[in-house]
C-alpha positions in Angstrom: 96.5 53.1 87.9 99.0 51.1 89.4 99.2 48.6 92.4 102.0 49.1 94.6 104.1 46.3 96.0 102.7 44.5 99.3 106.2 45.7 101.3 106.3 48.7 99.9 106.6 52.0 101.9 105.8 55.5 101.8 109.3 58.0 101.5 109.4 60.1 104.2 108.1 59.2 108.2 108.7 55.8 109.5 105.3 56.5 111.3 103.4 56.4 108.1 103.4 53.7 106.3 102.2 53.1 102.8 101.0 49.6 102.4 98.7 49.5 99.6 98.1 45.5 98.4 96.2 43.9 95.1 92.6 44.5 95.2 89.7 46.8 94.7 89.9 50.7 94.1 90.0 53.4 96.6 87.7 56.2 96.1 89.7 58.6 97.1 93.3 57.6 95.7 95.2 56.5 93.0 96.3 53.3 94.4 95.0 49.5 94.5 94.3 48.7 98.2 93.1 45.8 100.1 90.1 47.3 102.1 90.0 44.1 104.6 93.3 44.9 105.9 94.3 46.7 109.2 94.4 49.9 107.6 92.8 52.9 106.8 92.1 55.0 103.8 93.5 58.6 103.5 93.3 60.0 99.9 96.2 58.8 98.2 97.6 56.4 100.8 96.9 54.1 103.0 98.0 55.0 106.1 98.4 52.2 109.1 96.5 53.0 112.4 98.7 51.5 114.7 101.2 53.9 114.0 99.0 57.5 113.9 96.4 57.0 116.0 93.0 55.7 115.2 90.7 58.1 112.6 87.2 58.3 113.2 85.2 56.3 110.4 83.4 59.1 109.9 86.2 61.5 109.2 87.2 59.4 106.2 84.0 60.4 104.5 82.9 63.7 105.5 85.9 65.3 106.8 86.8 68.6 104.7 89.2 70.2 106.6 92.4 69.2 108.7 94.4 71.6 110.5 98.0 70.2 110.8 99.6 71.9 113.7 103.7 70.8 113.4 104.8 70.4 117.5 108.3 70.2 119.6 107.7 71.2 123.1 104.7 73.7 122.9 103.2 73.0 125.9 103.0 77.1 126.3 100.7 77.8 123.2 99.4 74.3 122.2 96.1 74.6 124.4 95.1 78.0 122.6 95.9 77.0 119.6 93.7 74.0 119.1 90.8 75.8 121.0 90.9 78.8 118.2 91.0 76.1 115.6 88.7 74.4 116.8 86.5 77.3 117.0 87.2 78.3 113.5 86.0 74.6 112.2 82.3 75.8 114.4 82.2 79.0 113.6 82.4 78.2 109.7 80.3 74.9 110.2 83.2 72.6 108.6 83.4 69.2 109.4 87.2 69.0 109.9 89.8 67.8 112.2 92.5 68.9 114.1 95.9 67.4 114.2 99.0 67.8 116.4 102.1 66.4 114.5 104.3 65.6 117.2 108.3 65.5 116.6 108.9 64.1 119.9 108.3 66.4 122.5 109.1 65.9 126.4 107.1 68.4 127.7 103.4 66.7 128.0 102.5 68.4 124.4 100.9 65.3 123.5 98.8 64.8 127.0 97.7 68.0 126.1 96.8 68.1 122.5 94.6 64.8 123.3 92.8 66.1 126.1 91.9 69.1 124.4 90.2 67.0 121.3 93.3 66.8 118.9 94.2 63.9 117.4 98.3 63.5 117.9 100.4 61.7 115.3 103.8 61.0 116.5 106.8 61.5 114.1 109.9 60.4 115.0 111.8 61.6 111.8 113.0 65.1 113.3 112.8 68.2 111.6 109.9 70.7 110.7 109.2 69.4 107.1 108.9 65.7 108.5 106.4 66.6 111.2 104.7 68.3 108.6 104.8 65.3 106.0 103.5 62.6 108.5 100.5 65.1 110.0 99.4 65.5 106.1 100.1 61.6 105.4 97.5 60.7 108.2 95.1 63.7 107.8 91.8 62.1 106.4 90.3 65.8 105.4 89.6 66.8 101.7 91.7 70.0 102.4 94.9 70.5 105.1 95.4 73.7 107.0 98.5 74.2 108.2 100.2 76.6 111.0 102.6 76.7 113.5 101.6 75.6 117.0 103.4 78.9 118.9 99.9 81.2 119.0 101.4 83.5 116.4 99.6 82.6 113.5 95.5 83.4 112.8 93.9 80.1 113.4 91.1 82.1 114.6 90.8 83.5 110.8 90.8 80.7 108.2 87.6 81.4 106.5 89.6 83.3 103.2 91.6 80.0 102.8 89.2 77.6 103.2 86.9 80.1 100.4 90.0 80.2 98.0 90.1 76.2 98.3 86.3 75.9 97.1 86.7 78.4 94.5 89.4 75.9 92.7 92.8 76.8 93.8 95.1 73.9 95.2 97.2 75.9 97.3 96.5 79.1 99.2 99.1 80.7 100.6 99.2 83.5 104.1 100.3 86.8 102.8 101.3 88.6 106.3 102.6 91.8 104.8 99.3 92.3 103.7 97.1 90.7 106.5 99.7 93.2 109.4 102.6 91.9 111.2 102.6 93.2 115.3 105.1 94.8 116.3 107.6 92.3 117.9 106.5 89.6 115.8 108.7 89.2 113.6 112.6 90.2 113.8 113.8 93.4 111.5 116.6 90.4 109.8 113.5 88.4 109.0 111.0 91.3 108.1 113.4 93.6 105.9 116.0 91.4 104.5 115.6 87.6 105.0 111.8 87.1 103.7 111.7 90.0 101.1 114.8 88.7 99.5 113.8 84.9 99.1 110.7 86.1 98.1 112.2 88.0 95.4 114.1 85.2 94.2 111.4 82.5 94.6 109.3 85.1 92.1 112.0 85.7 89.8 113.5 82.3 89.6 109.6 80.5 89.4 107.5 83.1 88.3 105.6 82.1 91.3 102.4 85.2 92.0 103.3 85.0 96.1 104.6 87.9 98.5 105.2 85.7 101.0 107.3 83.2 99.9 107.9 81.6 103.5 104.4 82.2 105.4 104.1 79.3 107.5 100.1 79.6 107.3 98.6 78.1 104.1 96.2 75.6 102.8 96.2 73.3 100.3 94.3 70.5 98.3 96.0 67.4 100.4 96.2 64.9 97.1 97.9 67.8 95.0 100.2 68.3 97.7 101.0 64.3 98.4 101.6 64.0 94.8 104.1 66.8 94.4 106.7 63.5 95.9 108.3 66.1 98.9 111.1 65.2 100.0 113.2 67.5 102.6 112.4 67.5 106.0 113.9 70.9 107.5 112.4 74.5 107.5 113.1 74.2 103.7 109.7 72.1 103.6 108.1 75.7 103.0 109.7 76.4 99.9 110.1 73.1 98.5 106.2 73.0 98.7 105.6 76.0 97.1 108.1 75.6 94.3 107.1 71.9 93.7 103.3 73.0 93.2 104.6 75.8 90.5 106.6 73.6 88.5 103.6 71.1 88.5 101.3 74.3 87.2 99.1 73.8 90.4 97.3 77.0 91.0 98.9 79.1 93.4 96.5 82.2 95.1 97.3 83.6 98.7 95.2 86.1 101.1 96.4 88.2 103.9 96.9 86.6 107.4 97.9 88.5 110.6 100.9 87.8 112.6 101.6 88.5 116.4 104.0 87.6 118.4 104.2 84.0 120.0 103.5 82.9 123.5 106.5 81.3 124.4 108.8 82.2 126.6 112.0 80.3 124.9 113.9 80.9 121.8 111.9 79.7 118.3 113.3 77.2 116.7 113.9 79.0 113.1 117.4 79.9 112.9 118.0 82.7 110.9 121.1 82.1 108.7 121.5 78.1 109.0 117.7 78.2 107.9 118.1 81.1 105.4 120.7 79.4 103.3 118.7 75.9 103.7 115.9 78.2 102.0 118.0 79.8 99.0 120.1 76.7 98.8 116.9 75.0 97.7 115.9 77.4 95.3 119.4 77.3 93.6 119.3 73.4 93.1 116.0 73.9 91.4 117.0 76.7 89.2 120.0 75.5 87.6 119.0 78.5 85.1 119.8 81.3 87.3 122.4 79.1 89.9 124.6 78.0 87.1 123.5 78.9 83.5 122.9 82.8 83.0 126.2 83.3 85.3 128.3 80.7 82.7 127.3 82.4 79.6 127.8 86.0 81.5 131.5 84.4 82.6 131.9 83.2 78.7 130.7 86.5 77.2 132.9 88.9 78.9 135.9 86.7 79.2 135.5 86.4 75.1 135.1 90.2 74.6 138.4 90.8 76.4 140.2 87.9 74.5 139.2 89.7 71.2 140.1 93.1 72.5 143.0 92.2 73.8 144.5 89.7 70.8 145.7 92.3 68.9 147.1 94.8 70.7 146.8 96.1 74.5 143.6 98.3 75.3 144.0 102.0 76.5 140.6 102.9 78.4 140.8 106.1 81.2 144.1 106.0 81.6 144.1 102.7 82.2 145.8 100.2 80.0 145.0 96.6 79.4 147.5 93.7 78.1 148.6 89.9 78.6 147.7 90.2 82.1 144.3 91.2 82.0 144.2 88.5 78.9 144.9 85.8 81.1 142.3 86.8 83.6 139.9 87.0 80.7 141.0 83.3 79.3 140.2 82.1 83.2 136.8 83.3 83.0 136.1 81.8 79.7 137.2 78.4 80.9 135.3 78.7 84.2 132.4 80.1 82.1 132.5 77.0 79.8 132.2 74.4 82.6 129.7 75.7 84.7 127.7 76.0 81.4 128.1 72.3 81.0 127.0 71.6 84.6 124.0 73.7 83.9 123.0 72.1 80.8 123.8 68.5 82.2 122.0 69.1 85.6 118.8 70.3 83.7 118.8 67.8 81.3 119.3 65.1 83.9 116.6 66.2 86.2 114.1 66.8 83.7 114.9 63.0 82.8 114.3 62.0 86.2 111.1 64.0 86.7 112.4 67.1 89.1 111.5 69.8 86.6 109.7 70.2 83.8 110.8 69.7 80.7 111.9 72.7 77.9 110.8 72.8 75.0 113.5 74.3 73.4 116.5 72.6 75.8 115.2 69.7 74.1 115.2 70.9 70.7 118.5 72.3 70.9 119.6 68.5 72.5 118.1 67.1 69.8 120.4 68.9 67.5 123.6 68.6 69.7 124.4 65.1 69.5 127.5 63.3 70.6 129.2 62.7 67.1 128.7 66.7 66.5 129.7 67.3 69.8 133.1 65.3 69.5 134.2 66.9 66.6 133.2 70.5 66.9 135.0 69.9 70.3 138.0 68.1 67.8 137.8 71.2 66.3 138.5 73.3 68.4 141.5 71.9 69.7 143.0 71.3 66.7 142.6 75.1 66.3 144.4 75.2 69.6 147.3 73.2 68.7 147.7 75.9 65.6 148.3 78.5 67.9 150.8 76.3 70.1 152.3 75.6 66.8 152.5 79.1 65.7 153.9 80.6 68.8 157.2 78.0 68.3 157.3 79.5 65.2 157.1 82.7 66.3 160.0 81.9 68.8 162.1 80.3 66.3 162.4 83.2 64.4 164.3 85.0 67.3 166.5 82.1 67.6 164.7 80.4 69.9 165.9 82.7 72.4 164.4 85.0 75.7 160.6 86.1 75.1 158.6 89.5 75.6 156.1 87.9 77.3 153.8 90.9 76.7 154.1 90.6 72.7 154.2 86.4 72.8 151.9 85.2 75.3 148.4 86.0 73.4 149.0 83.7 71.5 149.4 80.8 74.1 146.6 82.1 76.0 143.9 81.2 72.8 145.6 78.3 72.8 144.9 77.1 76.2 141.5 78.4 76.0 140.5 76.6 72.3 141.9 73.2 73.9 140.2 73.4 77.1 136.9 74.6 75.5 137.1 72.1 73.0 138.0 69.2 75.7 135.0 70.3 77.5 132.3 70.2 74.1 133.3 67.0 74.0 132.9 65.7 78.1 130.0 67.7 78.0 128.4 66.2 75.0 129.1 62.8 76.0 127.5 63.3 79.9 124.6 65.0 77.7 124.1 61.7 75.4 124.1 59.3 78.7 121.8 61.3 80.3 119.6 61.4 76.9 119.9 57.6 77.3 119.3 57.1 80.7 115.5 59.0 79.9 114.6 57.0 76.8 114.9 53.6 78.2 111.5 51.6 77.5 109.2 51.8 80.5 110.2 55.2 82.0 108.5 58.3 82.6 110.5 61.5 83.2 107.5 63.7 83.7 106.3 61.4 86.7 107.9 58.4 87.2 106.8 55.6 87.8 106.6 53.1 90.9 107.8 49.6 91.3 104.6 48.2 90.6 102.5 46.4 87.8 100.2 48.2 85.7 96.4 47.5 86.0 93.0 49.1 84.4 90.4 50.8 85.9 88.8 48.0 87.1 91.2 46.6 88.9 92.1 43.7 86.2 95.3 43.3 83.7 95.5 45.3 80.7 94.4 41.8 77.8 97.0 41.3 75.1 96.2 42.6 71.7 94.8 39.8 70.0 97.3 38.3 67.5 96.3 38.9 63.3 94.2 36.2 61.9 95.6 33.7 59.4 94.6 34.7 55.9 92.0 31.6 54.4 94.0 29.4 52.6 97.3 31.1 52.9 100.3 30.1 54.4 101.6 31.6 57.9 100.5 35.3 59.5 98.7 37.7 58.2 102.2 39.5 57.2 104.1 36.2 55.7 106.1 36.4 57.9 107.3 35.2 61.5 107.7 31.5 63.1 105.2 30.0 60.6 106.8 30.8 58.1 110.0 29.5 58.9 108.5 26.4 59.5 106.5 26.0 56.1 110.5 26.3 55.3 111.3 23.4 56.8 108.7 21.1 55.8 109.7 22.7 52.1 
């Protein structure tokens, strides 16, 4: 357990702060807090009341179930939407709450969120995943609910998430493929390309068991999700969640929700392709594997079957014929291949360090073996083989009298060369960004798999860890118990 720093503050809304002092344990968290100060508790934070509103003491203790309801100028749908969440919370006897996270609207949203019962948390930090982030920060309920605030969404229907919740899973995700999506609700873009195809990917690249990669109705265990450490504040939020909770091995169930179409009369906010690309952008920089890696070693693999092909002698396939030229293009892909192998390898090794993904097993074991010195002079290597075939072209020349070339019957020659000196340059870079990053993760104190906060370490009960007691002298010898250390050096001097 650790204590966090007195000015320390929570990443993400400037509305939520995190201001846990030295003091007794909260229940519910995994932080040291001062309970006399002017805050309140909300699982793993402390969250100050002057900045979200005031939470009913009795919420802290009995609340299950928040619904988070993410708003920018909804005075259209707001009303309806807190009334059918607030009759879900009745009809299923929950003791919950129902929050409007506000992202500055100037339409009287907020008027009307309170006077229907809501409590409204202002976030200034724009964007849908920081409205999000602060309305979870300040929820006080075991569990968060969370849909959009535009009436297209079931809050009238949130008894299957709230029973997957119970039953043991940490997030439950809305499956509207499977629940029916109205007609009009959502666009054909959306519906037959956009959502299938990051959901495809998000499956593929994850192994994640969803359909519906980017339903914006789901419900989670709030702690799991707070210590998942999100950080983007866009549309992206959506994804970032749901691949943060696989690569932490949270356990990931959905049900089928409905969709109709929202009440608004203006344009959503969701753009389609600035959004879209956000969305697979994200998946990319957490899946170095499929981004960078398996399209390196495909560049390296086919761009060294052509350079063996093609060493020799031009190939004849279908009429068509192959020689120096399609060489070259072969020896570009290899290079190419080779570097964006070493960024792959680099960025996964470096964010495993840092705590972004997991570590591998077998990336590590294969690290292990790779070390810089090897690195270096297989890298040495392979230059120097490169230079042979720079050497051995001149040669080649000189026996025509260093005169005019065919370039078709000379250049193969150069082109290995370029390739074993570029590769072997590379080996070596890469091995040396792989041994500083190697470094970087094995420096006393850290933690890639979580780390850790600026903070001291304390036990359980809220004390300082006591010192190992230091080894008794031995009766009638001289110094420690291991003869050795400052005692002896000073039965030394007085010798």
């Amino acid at each position: 357990m650790t204590t966090m720093r007195p000015d320390s503050t929570a990443t993400g809304n400037d509305d939520v702060r995190v201001a846990a002092r030295s003091g007794t344990t909260s229940d519910p968290g995994n932080f040291v807090v001062d309970p006399t100060g002017p805050t309140q508790a909300h699982g793993n934070f402390v969250v100050d009341p002057a900045a979200v509103g005031a939470t009913p003491s009795r919420a802290i203790d009995t609340c299950e179930l928040s619904i988070v309801l993410p708003c920018l100028n909804e005075a259209e749908t707001l009303a309806v939407c807190i009334r059918k969440a607030q009759a879900s919370l009745r009809s299923l006897g929950v003791d919950g709450e129902v929050i409007v996270a506000d992202n500055g609207s100037t339409d009287g949203s907020q008027d009307i969120a309170r006077a229907e019962g809501a409590r409204v948390v202002d976030v200034p930090r724009k964007g849908y995943g920081a409205a999000l982030r602060g309305g979870i920060e300040a929820a006080g309920g075991r569990y968060v609910l969370m849909g959009d605030a535009d009436d297209s969404y079931a809050l009238d229907d949130i008894g299957g998430f709230l029973e997957k919740l119970r039953g043991g899973a940490d997030l439950v995700m809305g499956n509207r493929f499977q629940g029916g999506i109205a007609p009009g609700a959502m666009p054909f873009l959306h519906r037959y390309l956009g959502n299938p195809v990051l959901s495809r990917a998000g499956r593929l690249f994850f192994h994640i068991p969803v359909g519906d990669f980017h339903c914006g109705m789901r419900a989670f265990r709030r702690d799991r999700v707070l210590a998942l450490g999100m950080q983007t504040e866009g549309m992206e939020f959506a994804s970032e969640m749901v691949v943060r909770a696989s690569l932490r091995g949270l356990r990931i169930e959905e049900v089928p929700t409905r969709l109709q179409p929202d009440g608004r009369s203006r344009a959503p906010h969701l753009r389609t392709w600035r959004d879209g690309w956000r969305h697979l952008r994200f998946l990319f920089a957490f899946s170095p594997r499929w981004f960078l890696l398996y399209p390196g070693l495909a560049m390296i693999a086919g761009g060294l079957l052509g350079l063996v092909l093609l060493a020799v002698d031009s190939v004849t396939i279908g009429g068509l014929t192959f020689g120096v030229h399609t060489m070259l293009a072969c020896a570009t892909a290899v290079v190419a291949g080779l570097q964006v192998t070493g960024v792959a390898v680099i960025s996964r090794s470096y964010a495993a360090h840092l705590g972004m993904l997991p570590r591998s097993a077998r990336l590590e074991k294969w690290l292990e073996r790779t070390t810089l010195e090897r690195g270096l002079v297989l890298g040495a290597l392979l230059a120097l083989a490169g230079v042979l075939c720079f050497v051995l072209a001149v040669i080649q020349w000189g026996s025509t009298g260093f005169g005019m070339l065919d370039p078709v019957s000379t250049m193969p020659l150069p082109i290995l060369g370029m390739v074993l000196i570029v590769g072997g340059a590379q080996l070596g870079v890469v091995s040396f960004a792989i041994s500083l990053s190697a470094a970087a993760g094995s420096r006393p104190g850290t933690d890639a798999a979580e780390p850790a906060p600026r903070a001291r370490r304390v036990s359980r009960a809220g004390t300082r860890p006591q010192r190992s007691p230091r080894p008794a002298r031995r009766p009638g010898g001289r110094g420690w118990a291991a003869g050795s250390g400052p005692a002896r050096r000073r039965t030394r001097l007085r010798r």
